[in-house]
N, C-alpha and C positions, 0 to 999 in steps of 0.2 A: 827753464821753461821747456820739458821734455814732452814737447806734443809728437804724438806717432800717428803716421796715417796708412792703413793697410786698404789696399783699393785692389779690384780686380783688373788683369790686364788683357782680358780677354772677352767673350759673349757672355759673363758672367757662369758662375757654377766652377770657379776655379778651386772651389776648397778656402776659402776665407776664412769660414767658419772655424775649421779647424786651425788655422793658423794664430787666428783671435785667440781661440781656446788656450793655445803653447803657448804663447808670446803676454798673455795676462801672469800666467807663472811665473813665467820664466825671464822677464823683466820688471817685474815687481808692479803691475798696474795696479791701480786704486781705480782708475774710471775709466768707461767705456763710452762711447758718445756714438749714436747712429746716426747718421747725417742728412739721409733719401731714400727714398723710396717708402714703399707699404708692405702689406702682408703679400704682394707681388713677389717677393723673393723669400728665401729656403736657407737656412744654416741645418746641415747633420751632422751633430759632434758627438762624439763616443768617448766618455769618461770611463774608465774602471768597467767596461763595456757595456757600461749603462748609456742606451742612445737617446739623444735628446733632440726634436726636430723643433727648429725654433723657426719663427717668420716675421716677427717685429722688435722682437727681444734681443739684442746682442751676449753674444754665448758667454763673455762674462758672470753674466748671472747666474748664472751653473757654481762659482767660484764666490760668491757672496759679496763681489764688487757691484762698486755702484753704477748703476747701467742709466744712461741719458736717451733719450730720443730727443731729438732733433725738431727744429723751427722747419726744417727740408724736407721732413717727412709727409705721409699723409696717412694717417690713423684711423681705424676701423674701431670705433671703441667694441663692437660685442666680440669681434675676435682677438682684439688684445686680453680683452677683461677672461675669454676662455684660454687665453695662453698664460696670463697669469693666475689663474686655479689650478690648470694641470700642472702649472711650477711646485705650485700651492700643495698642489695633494702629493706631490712624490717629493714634500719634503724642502723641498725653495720657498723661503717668501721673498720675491723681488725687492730689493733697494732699488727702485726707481724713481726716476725723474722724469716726470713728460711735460715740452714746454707746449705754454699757453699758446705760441705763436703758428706753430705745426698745424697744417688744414684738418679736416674730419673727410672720412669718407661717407657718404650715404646710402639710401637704398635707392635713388635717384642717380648716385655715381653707379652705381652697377646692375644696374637694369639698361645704364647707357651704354656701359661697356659690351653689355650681352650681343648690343646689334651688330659690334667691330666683328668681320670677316677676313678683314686683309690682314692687317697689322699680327695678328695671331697672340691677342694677349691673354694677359690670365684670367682676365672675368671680371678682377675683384674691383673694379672701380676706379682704381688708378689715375686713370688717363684723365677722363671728367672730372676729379676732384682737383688735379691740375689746371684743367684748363677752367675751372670756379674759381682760381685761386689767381691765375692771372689776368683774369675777367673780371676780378675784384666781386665775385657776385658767393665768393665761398664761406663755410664756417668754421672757426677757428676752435682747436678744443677748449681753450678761456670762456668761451661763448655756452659750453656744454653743461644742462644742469642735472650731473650723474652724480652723485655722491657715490658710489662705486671708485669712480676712476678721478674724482678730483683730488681724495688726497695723495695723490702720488705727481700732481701738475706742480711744476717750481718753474721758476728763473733758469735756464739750462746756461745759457750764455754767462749769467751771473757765479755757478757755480763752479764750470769749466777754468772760466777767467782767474776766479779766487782759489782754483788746485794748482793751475798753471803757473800762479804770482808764487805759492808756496813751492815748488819745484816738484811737484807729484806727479807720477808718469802717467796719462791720461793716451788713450787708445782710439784714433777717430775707425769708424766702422762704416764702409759703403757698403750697396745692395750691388745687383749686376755687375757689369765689369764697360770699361772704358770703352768699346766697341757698341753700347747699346746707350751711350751720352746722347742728352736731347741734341746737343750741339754738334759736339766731335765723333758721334756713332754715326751706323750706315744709315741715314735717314733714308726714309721714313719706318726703317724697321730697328727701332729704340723704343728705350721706354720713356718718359714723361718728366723726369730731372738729370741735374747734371752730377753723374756718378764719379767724373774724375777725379781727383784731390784735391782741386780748387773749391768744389763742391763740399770740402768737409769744413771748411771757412764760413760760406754763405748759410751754408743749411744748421752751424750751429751759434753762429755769434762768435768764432773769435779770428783774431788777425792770423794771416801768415805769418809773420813775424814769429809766432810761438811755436810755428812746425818745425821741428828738428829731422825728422825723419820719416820718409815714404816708400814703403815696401809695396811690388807691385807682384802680386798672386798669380801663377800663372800653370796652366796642367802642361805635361810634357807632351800632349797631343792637344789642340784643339776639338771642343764641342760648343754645340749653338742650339737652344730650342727655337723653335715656332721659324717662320720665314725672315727672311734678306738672304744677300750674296752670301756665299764660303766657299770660295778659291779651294781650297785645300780639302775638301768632305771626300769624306769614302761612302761610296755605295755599294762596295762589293763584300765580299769575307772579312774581309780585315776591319772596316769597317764594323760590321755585325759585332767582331770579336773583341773589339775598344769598349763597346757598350756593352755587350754582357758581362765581359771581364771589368771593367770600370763600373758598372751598376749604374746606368749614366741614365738617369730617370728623374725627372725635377722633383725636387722635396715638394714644393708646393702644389702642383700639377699632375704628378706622376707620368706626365709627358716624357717618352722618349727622346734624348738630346743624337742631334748628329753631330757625327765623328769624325776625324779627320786630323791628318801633318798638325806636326808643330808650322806654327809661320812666324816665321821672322820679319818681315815687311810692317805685320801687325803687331808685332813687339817692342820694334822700333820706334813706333807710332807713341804706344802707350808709354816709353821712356820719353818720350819729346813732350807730351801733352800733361804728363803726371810730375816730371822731375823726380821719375825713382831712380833710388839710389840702391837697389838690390831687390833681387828675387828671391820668392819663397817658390820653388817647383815642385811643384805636386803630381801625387798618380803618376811617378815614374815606376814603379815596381809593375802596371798595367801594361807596359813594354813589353816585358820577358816572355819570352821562348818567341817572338818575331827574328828570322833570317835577317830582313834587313829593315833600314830604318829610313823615312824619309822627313827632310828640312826644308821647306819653301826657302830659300833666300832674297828670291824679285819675281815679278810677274813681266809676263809676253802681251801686248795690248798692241795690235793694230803694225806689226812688226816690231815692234819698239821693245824695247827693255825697262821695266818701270821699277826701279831701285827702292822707290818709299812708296807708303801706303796709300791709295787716292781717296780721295774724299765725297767721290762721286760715287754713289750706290750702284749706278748704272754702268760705269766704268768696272766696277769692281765685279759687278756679274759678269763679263766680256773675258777678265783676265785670264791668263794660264797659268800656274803656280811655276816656278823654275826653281827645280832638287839638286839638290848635293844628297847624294845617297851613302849613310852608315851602316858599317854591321851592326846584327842587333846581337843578342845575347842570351844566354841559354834562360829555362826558368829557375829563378836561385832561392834558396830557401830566407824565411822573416831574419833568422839567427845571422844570415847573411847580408841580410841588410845593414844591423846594427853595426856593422864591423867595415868602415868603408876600404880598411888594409886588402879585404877577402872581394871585395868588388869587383869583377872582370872586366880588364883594361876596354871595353868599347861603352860600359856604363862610363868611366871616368869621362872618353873623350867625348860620347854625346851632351854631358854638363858643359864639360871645356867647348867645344863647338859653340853651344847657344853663348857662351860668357863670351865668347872672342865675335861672334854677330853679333850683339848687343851691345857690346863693351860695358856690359852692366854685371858684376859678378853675381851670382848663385847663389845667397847666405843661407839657404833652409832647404835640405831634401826630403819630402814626406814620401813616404810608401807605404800608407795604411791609413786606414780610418783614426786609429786610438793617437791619444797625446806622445806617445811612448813610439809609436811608428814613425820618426823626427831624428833626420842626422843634423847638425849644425855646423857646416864647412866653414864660418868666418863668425867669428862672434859680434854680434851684436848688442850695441850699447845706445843705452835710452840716452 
């Protein structure tokens, strides 16, 4: 029962996408299963340098696996129905499955959205079809009378369940990252489901019991769109240069993300709340040619020394990040990448550092957009 769960361990926008993408190959997936969220969230994945921006569709589908949406979800049918024709005309027709159980967004969900000023979300309805859904007042896509999009509505739970019973590697898919969970993010500046791993249980019908395995996505710098705390942000040069060098601009939004330290406090966090058992770290090649490097390891609050992550939003805007400061490392050519022998020993020890903080090893180093920009320091087995 080789269930995989890839979750983001950060403000979400860690590169999941792309990790989905390697990791269907490269562990022989059959099915994808999206667990939450809406067309709120953004995969950009680069095949064969064909770029592909998805927002409800898990990047599987690129690959001609069977892609699931989720009971957790909440569905836009006219912007799925246009993500599945652009699949359409360049060549994809989805294998999909959308369960009856997953809410609908409306035009009613996003005209309510329109009036949020604080929160800083993305427009698309999200939030109100949520809170329709636990107001019991919402509609369900079963409910929907599109002939468009119904024949692609199944059983998602029933069919997860019957690949799982057969031993077929099945791939669970979050949106954002652990830090923006209704629950365990910096309330009140989250989004509207529960994004951690527990989340890829509820939101599709099946037990814990069939997860084998949770990889938690993480970039080798932190970024965040829209408002709440971030300890760790750069407002100055360096800052500037994570984002333009990083291309750090929401798929969905085209909003600029801010930039900022790795943190360890909030990695911590997302090991304790998720039960991962390894990282995929992404966007370390946006490092290079930085002098030196910095590592949140605990925050300063009130004289104190705060070792874990707080869970108070307002506490967490007070804190002061506390560095351990690395060399950083020239800029090194793609050819360099592939070869981790040719690596410059303060690349090695900035991996080794986060693995020895987290005591979570490292298994996937990305440094590029394509499937092919992927070192794999520990193999992993479905």
């Amino acid at each position: 029962m080789p269930g995989i769960i890839i979750v983001g361990s950060q403000f979400g926008d860690e590169g999941k996408g792309k990790i989905v993408d390697y990791l269907v190959e490269t562990l022989n997936i059959e099915h994808v299963a999206r667990y939450q969220g809406g067309n709120n969230a953004g995969h950009t994945v680069v095949v064969k340098g064909e770029k592909f921006k998805l927002h409800n569709i898990p990047s599987g589908v690129i690959h001609g696996k069977v892609c699931m949406l989720g009971n957790g979800m909440v569905i836009d049918p006219d912007v799925l129905l246009s993500e599945i024709k652009g699949l359409q005309a360049r060549g994809i027709d989805p294998k999909l499955i959308i369960s009856p159980l997953a809410h609908v967004i409306t035009q009613k969900h996003k005209d309510l959205d329109r009036k949020d000023t604080k929160i800083g979300t993305t427009k698309r309805g999200i939030g109100p079809a949520y809170a329709d859904k636990i107001s019991r007042t919402g509609m369900r896509v079963g409910e929907l009378n599109n002939s468009e999009l119904s024949k692609y509505i199944g059983d998602v739970s029933l069919k997860l369940n019957e690949a799982l019973d057969k031993n077929k590697n099945v791939l669970f898919e979050g949106a954002q990252g652990t830090l923006l969970d209704i629950d365990h993010g910096t309330y009140p500046y989250v989004t509207s489901s529960n994004t951690i791993a527990g989340g890829a249980c509820t939101g599709t019908g099946v037990s814990p019991k069939k997860i084998k395995l949770i990889i938690g996505v993480a970039k080798a710098y932190t970024t965040r769109v829209g408002s709440g705390p971030f300890p760790t942000e750069l407002t100055d040069k360096t800052g500037d240069s994570l984002r333009e060098k990083g291309a750090e601009f929401g798929t969905t939004t085209g909003r600029p993300r801010r930039c900022g330290w790795l943190d360890i406090p909030m990695l911590n966090y997302s090991v304790r709340v998720n039960g991962l058992d390894a990282f995929a770290l992404t966007k370390i090649d946006v490092l290079s040619g930085l002098k030196e490097l910095k590592i949140c390891t605990a925050y300063e609050h009130n004289g104190k020394t705060l070792d874990s992550f707080p869970t108070d939003a307002k506490v967490l805007e007070k804190v002061k990040p506390v560095y351990e400061i690395l060399s950083g490392w020239g800029d090194i050519n793609l050819e360099t990448w592939h070869n981790s022998t040719k690596w410059p020993k303060e690349i090695h020890n900035y991996i080794e550092t986060i693995e020895k903080l987290t005591r979570t090893p490292i298994s996937i180093i990305s440094f590029g957009p394509g499937r092919e920009d992927t070192f794999i320091r520990h193999k992993i087995k479905a």
